[in-house]
C-alpha positions in Angstrom: -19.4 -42.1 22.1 -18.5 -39.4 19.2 -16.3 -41.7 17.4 -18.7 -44.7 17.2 -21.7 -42.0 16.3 -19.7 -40.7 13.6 -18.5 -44.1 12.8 -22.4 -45.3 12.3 -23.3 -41.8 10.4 -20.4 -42.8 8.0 -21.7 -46.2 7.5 -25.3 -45.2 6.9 -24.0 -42.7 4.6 -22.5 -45.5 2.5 -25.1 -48.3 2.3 -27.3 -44.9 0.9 -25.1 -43.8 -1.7 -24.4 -47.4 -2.5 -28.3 -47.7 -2.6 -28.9 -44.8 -4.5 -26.5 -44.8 -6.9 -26.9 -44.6 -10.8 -25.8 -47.6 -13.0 -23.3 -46.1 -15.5 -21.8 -48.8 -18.5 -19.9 -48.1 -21.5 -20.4 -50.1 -24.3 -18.5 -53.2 -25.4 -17.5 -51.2 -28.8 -16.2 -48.2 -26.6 -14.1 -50.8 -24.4 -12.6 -52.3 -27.5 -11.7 -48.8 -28.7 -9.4 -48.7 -25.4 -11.7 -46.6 -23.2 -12.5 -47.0 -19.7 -14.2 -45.2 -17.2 -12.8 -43.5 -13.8 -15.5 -41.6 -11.8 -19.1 -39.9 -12.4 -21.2 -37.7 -11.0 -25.2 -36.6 -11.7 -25.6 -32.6 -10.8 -27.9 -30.0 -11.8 -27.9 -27.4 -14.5 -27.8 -24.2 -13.0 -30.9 -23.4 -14.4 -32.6 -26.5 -13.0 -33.1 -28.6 -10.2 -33.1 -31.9 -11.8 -30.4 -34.0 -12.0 -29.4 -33.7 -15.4 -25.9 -33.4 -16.1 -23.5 -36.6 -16.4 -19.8 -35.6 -15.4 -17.7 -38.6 -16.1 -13.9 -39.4 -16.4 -12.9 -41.1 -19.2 -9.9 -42.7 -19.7 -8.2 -43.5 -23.3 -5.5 -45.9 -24.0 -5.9 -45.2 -27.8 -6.2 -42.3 -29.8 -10.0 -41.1 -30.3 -12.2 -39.1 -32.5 -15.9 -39.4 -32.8 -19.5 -38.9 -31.4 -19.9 -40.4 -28.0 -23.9 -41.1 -26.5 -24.8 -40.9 -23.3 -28.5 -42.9 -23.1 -30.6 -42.8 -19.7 -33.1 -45.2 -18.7 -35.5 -45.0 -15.7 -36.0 -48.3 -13.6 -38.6 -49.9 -15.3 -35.9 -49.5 -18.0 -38.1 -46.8 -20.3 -34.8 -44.0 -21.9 -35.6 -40.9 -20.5 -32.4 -38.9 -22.4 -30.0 -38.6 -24.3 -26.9 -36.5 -25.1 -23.9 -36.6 -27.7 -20.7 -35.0 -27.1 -17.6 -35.1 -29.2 -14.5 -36.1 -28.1 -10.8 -35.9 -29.6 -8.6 -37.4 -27.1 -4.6 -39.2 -27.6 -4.0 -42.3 -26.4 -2.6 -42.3 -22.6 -4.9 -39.5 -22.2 -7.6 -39.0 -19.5 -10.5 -35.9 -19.0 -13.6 -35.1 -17.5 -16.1 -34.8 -20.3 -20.2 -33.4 -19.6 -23.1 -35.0 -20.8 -25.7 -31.9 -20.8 -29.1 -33.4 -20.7 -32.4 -32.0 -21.9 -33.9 -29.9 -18.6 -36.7 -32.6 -18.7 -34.7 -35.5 -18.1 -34.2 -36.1 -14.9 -31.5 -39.0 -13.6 -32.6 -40.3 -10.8 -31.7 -42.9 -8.6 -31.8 -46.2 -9.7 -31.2 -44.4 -13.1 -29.4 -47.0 -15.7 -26.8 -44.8 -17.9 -25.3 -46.3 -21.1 -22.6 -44.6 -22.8 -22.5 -45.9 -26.3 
């Protein structure tokens, strides 16, 4: 009986983060410059308790310098954010970079996130 219950809990835990999960692309110019993306995350400032930080894991098979944007859009597709980091990164190279959002925006579920 525990193993099936925790085998159900597990399950319904999946179908709701798949449910709930945010959207996250990276633009067709960014792919072209030989980056990919690994995992992300949505957390909290410490400051706040919305969900306004983007921790991502980018991956770069040639070497990069510039601005990178981070754009978020609600469900009904209106941008709610944005945030610009630099990044200087060789190629074979992978990191975890921060998108640090205004403390208004708020990424929410369902949230589409473009990194341009």
């Amino acid at each position: 009986v525990g193993e099936a219950a925790t085998e159900f809990v597990e399950g319904v835990t999946e179908g709701i983060d798949n449910t709930l999960a945010c959207e996250l692309t990276l633009s067709k110019e960014l792919t072209t410059q030989g980056i990919s993306l690994g995992m992300f995350s949505v957390e909290s400032e410490y400051f706040t308790e919305n969900g306004n930080v983007l921790r991502t894991y980018l991956i770069f098979e040639k070497d990069f310098n510039s601005d990178i944007t981070a754009i978020v859009t609600n469900k009904m597709k209106q941008e709610t954010g944005r945030s610009t980091i630099s990044i200087e990164a060789k190629s074979g190279s992978a990191d975890y970079y921060e998108f640090i959002f205004d403390e208004r925006t708020h990424i929410d579920v369902k949230s589409i996130i473009k990194i341009r």
